[in-house]
TIZAFI-751998 format. One line per field, with one value per residue (C-alpha): y, z, x. Coordinates in nm, 2 decimals. Layout:
py	[Y,...]
pz	[Z,...]
px	[X,...]
This chain:
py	[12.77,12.69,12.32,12.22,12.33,12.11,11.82,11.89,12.01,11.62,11.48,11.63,11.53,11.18,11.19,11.31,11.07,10.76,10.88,10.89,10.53,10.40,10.61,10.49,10.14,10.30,10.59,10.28,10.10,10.39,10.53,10.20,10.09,10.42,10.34,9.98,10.15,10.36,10.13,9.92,10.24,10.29,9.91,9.93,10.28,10.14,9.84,10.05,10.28,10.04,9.88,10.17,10.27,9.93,9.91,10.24,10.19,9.85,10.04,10.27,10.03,9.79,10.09,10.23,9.88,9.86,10.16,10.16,9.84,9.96,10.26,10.03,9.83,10.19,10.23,9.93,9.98,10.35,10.23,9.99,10.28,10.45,10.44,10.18,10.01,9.67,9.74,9.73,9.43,9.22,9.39,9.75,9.69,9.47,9.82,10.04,9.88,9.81,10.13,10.22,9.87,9.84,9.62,9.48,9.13,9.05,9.13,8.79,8.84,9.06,8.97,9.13,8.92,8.92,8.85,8.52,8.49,8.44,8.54,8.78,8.98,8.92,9.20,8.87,8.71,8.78,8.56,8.58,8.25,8.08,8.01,8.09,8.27,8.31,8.04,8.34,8.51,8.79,8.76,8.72,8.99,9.24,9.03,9.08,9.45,9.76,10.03,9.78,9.96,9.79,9.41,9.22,8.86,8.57,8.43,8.18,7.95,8.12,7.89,8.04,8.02,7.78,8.03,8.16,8.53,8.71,8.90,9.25,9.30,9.62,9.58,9.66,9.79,9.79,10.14,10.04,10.01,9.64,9.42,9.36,9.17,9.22,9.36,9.16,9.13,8.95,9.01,8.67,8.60,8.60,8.99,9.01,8.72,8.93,9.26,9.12,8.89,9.21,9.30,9.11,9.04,8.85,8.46,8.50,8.83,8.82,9.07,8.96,9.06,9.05,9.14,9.30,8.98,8.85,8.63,8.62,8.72,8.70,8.61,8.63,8.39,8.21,7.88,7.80,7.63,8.02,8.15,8.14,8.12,8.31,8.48,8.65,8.67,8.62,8.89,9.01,9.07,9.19,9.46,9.52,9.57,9.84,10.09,10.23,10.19,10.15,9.94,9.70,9.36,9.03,8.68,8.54,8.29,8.11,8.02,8.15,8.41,8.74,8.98,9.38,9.43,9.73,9.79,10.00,9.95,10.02,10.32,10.31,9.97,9.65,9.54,9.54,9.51,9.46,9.42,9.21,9.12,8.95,9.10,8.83,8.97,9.31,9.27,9.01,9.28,9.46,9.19,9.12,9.44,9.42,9.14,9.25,9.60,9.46,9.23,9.51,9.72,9.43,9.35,9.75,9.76,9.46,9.61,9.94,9.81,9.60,9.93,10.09,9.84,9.91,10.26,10.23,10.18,10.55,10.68,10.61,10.72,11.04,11.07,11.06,11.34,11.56,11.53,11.53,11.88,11.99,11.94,12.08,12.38,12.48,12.34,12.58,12.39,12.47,12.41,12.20,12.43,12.58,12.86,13.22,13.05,12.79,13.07,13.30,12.96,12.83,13.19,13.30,13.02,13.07,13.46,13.39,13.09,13.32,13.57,13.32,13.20,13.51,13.36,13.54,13.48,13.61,13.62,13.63,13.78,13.65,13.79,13.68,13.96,14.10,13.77,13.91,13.92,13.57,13.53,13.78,13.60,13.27,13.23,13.12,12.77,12.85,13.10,12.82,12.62,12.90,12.93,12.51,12.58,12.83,12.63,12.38,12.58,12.79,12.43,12.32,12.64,12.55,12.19,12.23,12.07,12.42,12.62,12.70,12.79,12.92,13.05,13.35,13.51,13.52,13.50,13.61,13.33,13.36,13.17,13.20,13.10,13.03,13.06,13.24,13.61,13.80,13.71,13.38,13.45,13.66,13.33,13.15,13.49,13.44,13.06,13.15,13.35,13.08,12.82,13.03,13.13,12.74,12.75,12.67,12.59,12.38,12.35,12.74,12.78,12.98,12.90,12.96,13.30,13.41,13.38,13.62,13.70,14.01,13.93,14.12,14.06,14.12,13.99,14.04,13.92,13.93,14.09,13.84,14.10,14.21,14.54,14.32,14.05,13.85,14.11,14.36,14.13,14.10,14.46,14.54,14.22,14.34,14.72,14.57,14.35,14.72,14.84,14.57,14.61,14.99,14.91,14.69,14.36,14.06,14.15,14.13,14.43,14.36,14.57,14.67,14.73,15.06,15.01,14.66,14.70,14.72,14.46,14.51,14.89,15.11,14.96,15.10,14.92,14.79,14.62,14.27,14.11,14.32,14.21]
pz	[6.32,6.12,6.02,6.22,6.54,6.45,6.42,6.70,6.98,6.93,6.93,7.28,7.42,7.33,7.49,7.80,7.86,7.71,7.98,8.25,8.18,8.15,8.41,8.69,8.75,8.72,8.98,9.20,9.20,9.30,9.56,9.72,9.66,9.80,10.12,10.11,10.16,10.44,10.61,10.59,10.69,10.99,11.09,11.06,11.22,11.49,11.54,11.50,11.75,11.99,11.98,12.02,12.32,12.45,12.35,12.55,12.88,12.89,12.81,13.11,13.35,13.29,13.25,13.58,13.75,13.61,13.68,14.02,14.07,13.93,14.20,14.45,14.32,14.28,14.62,14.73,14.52,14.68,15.02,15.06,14.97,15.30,15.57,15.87,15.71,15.69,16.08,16.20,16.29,16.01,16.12,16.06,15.77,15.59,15.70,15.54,15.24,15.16,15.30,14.97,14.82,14.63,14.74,14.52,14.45,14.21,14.31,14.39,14.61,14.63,14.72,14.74,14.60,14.66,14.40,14.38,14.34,14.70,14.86,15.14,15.21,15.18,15.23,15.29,15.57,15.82,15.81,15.42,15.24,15.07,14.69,14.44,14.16,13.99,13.66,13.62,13.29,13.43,13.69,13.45,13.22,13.50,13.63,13.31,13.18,13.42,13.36,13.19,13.41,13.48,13.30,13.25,13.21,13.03,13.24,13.47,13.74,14.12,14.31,14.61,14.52,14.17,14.04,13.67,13.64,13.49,13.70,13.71,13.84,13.86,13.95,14.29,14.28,14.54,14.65,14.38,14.12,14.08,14.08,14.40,14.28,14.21,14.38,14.19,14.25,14.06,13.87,13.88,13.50,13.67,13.66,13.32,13.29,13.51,13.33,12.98,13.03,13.13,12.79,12.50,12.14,12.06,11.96,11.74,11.91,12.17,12.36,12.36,12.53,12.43,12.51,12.24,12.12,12.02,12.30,12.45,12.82,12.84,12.60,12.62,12.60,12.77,12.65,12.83,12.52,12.44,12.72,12.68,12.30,12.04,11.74,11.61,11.24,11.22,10.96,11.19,11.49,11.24,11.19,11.56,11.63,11.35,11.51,11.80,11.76,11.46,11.30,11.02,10.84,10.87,10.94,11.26,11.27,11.55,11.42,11.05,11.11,10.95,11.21,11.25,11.46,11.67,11.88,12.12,12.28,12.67,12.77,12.73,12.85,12.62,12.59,12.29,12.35,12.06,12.04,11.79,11.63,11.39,11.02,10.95,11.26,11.20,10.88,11.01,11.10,10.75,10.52,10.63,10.55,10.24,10.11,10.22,10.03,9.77,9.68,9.62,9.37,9.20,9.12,9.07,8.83,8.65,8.56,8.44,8.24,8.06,7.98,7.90,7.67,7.40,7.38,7.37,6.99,6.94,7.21,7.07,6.74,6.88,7.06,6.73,6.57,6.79,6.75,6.42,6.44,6.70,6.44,6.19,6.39,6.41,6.06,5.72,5.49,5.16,5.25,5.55,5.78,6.10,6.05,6.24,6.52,6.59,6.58,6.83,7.07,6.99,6.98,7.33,7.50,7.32,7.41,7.79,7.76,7.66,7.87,8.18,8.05,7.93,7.58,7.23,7.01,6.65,6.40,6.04,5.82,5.50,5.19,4.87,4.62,4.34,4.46,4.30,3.95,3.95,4.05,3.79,3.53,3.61,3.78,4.19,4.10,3.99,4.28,4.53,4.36,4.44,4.78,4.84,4.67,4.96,5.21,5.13,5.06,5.39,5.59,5.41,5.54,5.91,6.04,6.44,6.61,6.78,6.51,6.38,5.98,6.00,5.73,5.87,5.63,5.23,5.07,5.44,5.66,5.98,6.11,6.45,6.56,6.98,7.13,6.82,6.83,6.50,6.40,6.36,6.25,5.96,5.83,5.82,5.61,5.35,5.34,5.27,4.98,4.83,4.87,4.72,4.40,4.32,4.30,3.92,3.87,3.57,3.46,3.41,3.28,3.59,3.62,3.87,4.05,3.94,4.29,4.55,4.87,5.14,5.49,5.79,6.08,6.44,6.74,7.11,7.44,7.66,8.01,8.09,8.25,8.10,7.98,7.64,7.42,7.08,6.89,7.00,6.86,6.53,6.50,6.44,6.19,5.99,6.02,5.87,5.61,5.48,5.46,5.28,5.05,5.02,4.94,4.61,4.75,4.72,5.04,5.41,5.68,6.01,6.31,6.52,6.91,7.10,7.45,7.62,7.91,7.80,7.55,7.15,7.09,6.82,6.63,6.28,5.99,5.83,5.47,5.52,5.15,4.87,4.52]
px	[12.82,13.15,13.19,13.48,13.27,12.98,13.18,13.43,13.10,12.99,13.32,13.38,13.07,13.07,13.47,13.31,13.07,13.32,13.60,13.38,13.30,13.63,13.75,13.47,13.64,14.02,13.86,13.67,14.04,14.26,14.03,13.99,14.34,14.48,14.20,14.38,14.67,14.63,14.46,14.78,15.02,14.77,14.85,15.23,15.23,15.04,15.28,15.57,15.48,15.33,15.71,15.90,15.65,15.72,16.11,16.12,15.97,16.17,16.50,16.44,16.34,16.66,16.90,16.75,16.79,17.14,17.22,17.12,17.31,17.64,17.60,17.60,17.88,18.08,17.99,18.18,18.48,18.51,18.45,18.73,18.97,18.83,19.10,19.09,18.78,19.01,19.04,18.70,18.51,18.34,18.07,18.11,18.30,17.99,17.73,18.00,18.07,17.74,17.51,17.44,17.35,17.05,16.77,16.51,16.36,16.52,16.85,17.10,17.40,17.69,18.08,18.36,18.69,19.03,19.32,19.23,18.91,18.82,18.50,18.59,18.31,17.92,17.62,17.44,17.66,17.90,18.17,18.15,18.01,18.28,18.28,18.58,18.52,18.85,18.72,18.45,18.51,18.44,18.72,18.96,18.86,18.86,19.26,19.37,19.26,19.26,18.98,18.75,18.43,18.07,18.15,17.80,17.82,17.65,17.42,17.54,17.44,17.45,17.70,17.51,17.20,17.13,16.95,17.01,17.15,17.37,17.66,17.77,18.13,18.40,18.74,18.94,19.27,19.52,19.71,19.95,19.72,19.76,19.46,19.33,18.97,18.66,18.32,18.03,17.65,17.41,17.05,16.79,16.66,16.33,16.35,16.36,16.10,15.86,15.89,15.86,15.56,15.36,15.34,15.09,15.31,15.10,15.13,15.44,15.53,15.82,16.14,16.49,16.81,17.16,17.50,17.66,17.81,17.54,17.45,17.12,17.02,16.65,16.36,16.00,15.83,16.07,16.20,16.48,16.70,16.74,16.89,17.28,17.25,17.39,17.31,17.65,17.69,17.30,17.14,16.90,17.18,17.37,17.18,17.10,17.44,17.55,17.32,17.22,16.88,16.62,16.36,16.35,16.14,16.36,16.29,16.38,16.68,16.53,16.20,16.21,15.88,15.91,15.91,15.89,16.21,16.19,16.56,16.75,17.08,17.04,17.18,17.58,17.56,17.62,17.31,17.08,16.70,16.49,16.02,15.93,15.61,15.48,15.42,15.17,14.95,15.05,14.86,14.57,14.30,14.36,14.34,14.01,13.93,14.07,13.93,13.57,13.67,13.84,13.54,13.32,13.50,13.55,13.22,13.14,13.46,13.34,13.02,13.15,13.44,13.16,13.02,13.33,13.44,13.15,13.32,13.70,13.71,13.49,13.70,14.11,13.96,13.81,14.17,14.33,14.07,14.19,14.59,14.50,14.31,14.59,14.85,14.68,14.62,14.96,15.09,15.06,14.85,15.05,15.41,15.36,15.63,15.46,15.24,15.21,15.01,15.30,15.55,15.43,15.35,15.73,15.88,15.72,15.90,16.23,16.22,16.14,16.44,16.68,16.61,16.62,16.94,17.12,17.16,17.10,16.81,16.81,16.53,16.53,16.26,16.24,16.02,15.99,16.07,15.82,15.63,15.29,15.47,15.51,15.11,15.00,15.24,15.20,14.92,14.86,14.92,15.28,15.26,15.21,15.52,15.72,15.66,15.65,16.00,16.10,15.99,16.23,16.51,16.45,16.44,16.78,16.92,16.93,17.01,16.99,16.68,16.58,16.60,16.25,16.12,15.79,15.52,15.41,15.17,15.16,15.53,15.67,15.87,16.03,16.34,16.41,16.72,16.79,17.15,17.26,17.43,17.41,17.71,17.57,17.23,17.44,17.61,17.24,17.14,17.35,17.29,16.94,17.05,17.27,17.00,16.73,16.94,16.93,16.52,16.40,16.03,16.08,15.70,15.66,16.03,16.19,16.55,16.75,16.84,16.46,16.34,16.48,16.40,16.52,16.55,16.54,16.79,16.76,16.97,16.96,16.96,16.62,16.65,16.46,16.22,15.85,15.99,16.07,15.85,15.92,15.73,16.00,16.27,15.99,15.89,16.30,16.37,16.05,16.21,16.50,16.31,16.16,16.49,16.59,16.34,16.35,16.76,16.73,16.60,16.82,17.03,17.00,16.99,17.02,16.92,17.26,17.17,17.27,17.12,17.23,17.00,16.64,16.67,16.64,16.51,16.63,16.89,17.04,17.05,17.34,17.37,17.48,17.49,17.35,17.23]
C-alpha cells in the first residue's frame, strides 16, 4: 500500500469516530429542538384555528341576526310608501308595516319616527308609546345625510325599556324625497352576552365588538366599564381596522396581556369582531413539555460533549491534514502553479460556463523550446530553474482573477483564458513572448532571449451541448502548438474556426508572431 494511503486510511477513521462524538449532542439538540418546535407550531396552529373557527361561526350568527333585522326594518320603510296605508285604522296599518318583522329574544322595540323625532308607530303598541328621539345620533345622521343605509349605533339606554342596546335605524323619505324620519329597532346587549359566554377563552381569553370607530359594543367577559368605550388610535385597533380580516401578536391596551388576535369585519356591516387568547396559555401546555424534554438532552448532551471534548484538538488538526493534502493534490510541486489535475477540474467548468452563457473561451499552449538541451547542458537542477522561471513569467502575463496558468506536464503549460475571443487571447500570446525573452538564469550564465517557448492558440464558443468538451478546444491548441514547432519555434499559431455550429473542429493554422 502507498504511504500517503497508510497515513490517510487512519486519519479517516479516527475523523469518523471524533465527528460522531461531537456531532451526537449537536444531533440530540437539533432533533429535540426541531421536536420543540413543532410542538410549539402545533399549539399556535391549534389556537389559530380554534379562533378563526370561533371568529367564524360568531360572524355568521351576528350578520344573520343583523341581517334579518335590517330586512325587517326595509320592510317598514317600503311599506309606508304603499298607497292608503296612512288611511287605515292604527290597526291594520301596525300588521302591515310590521308582517315581516323579525321576532327573537333578544330583539328590543321597533318605532317608526316622523321628522321630528316623534314616535308614531309601535309593532309593540297601538296607540304608539311616546318617546322622542330626535337627540339620537342616529336621528340626526340619518336628518342630515340622504342614502346613509342600515346606521348602527353606540349602545345606548332603551327609553322604553332601560335596557342597554344598541339601535339599528334607516331613513324615511317623503314623496319628495325630503326626510320624512326614521324606522328604528333595537338589539338587547344581553344577545351578544349570551352568544359569547358559550365559548371557553380561557382565563385571559375574551371576544369583542366594535363599530368601526373604534368603540366597543360587546365584550366577553363582560365588565361593564367596557361597554361604550373606545379604543381609536390604539395599536391593536389600529390594525383591526386596516384590514378586513387577519391575525396578529399584540398586547392588549386594556389590560396590557399579550394576546393572539384573531379578526373579521362582519359582513359589509361596520362592525369589527375580533377572538383573542392568551399567548401565555397558548404556550402553557408546551412549555411543560419542553422543560421535561429539554432536561433530558441536556443531561445526554452534557455527557457526550465531555467525551467529545478529549477529541477536538486530534480532530481540527486532522481537518487541516486534509486541506493540506487537498491542496496539494491539485498544486505542481516544482513551480507551485496548478497542475494537469487542477486544469481539467477548473477547465471543465469554464467550458460548460461558456457554453451556458454564449461567451468565448481561448486556450493557450505553451512549450518550452529545445527544453532537453538545457537539461543535457546544464543539468535538471538548472532545468527546474528554467521552468520555476516560466512559471513566473507565464503568471505575469495574465492579471484577471479567472484567468488560469497551469503546469500541465514536463516543460508544457496551459493558460486558459474565459470570456476571451482570439483576438484577445492573441494579445496575451505575444505578452507571453515578451515576458519570456526577459528570463536569464544568472547561476548557469543564460541571459536573456535564451529561453523560448511556442504556443498553441485556440478560440471558440461552446454550443453548450455534449457534442463538444475542453479536450476539443485542447486537442486544436496542441495541433497548433506542433505547428508551431514544426514552423521554427519562437512564434504562435493559432487554430482559425470554419464551422460556427458544432463548436471548435478543424480549424487552419495561421502564423501569429514568428521568431
Amino acid at each position: 500500500m502507498p504511504p500517503l494511503f497508510r497515513l490517510v486510511r487512519p486519519f479517516r477513521s479516527a475523523r469518523t469516530w471524533i465527528a460522531l462524538g461531537v456531532l451526537a449532542p449537536v444531533g440530540m439538540l437539533v432533533v429535540s429542538s426541531l421536536m420543540l418546535f413543532d410542538l410549539r407550531q402545533d399549539a399556535w396552529d391549534k389556537a389559530e384555528q380554534t379562533s378563526k373557527n370561533l371568529l367564524q361561526v360568531l360572524e355568521r350568527d351576528i350578520a344573520r341576526n343583523i341581517e334579518m333585522y335590517d330586512l325587517s326594518l326595509r320592510g317598514v320603510v317600503d311599506n309606508l310608501k304603499v298607497p292608503g296605508v296612512n288611511e287605515v285604522s292604527p290597526e291594520l296599518r301596525q300588521l302591515i308595516l310590521f308582517d315581516r318583522a323579525a321576532t327573537a329574544r333578544d330583539m328590543g322595540v321597533m318605532v317608526v319616527t316622523d321628522e321630528n323625532g316623534d314616535s308614531i308607530i309601535d309593532a309593540s303598541a297601538v296607540p304608539a308609546r311616546k318617546v322622542n328621539y330626535a337627540d339620537r345620533a342616529y336621528f340626526q345622521a340619518h336628518k342630515t345625510q340622504n342614502g346613509l343605509g342600515l346606521y348602527i349605533s353606540p349602545t345606548l339606554t332603551s327609553r322604553l325599556l332601560g335596557t342597554r342596546m344598541i339601535v339599528l335605524s334607516r331613513r324615511i323619505d317623503k314623496p319628495d324625497g325630503s326626510f320624512g324620519g326614521v324606522a328604528l329597532g333595537t338589539l338587547n346587549l344581553s344577545y351578544f352576552t349570551r352568544l359569547f359566554s358559550q365559548i371557553d377563552l380561557g382565563r385571559d381569553g375574551a371576544i369583542n365588538l366594535y363599530l368601526r370607530d373604534g368603540t366597543r359594543i360587546a365584550r366577553y367577559p363582560f365588565v361593564d366599564a367596557d361597554i361604550g368605550a373606545s379604543i381609536a388610535g390604539a395599536p391593536t385597533f389600529e390594525r383591526l381596522s386596516h384590514q378586513r380580516s387577519g391575525t396578529f401578536v399584540g398586547v392588549s391596551v386594556r389590560d396590557a396581556i399579550e394576546r393572539h388576535f384573531a379578526f373579521t369585519q362582519v359582513s359589509d356591516l361596520p362592525l369589527i369582531l375580533n377572538v383573542s387568547l392568551s399567548t401565555a396559555e397558548i404556550e402553557a401546555e408546551w412549555q411543560v413539555k419542553a422543560l421535561v424534554i429539554g432536561g433530558i438532552v441536556l443531561v445526554l448532551c452534557g455527557l457526550t460533549i465531555a467525551l467529545s471534548l478529549l477529541f477536538g484538538r486530534a480532530l481540527r488538526r486532522g481537518e487541516a491534514m486534509q486541506a493540506e493534502l487537498e491542496r496539494l493534490s491539485l498544486t505542481d510541486a516544482l513551480t507551485g502553479l496548478p497542475n494537469r489535475r487542477a486544469f481539467e477540474k477548473i477547465g471543465s467548468k469554464a467550458w460548460a460556463e461558456a457554453g451556458r452563457n454564449a461567451k468565448p473561451l481561448s486556450l493557450l499552449i505553451v512549450d518550452a523550446d529545445h527544453f532537453k538541451r538545457f537539461n543535457d547542458r546544464y543539468g535538471h537542477q538548472i532545468g527546474d530553474e528554467v521552468l520555476e522561471g516560466l512559471a513566473r513569467r507565464l503568471s505575469a502575463s495574465v492579471h484577471r482573477p479567472h484567468d488560469l496558468v497551469c503546469r500541465v506536464g514536463g516543460e508544457e503549460f496551459a493558460i486558459l483564458l474565459p470570456d476571451t475571443d482570439q483576438a484577445g487571447a492573441r494579445r496575451i500570446a505575444e505578452k507571453v513572448h515578451v515576458e519570456v525573452s526577459s528570463l536569464s538564469i544568472g547561476s548557469a550564465g543564460i541571459g536573456a532571449g535564451a529561453v523560448t517557448v511556442s504556443i498553441g492558440l485556440a478560440s471558440g464558443v461552446p454550443d453548450g451541448g455534449a457534442t463538444t468538451a475542453l479536450t476539443d478546444l485542447y486537442r486544436l491548441a496542441d495541433g497548433a502548438l506542433y505547428e508551431a514547432k514544426a514552423g521554427g519555434r519562437n512564434q504562435t499559431r493559432r487554430a482559425k474556426r470554419q464551422d460556427t455550429q458544432g463548436g471548435p473542429q478543424e480549424w487552419p493554422l495561421q502564423v501569429v508572431r514568428g521568431s
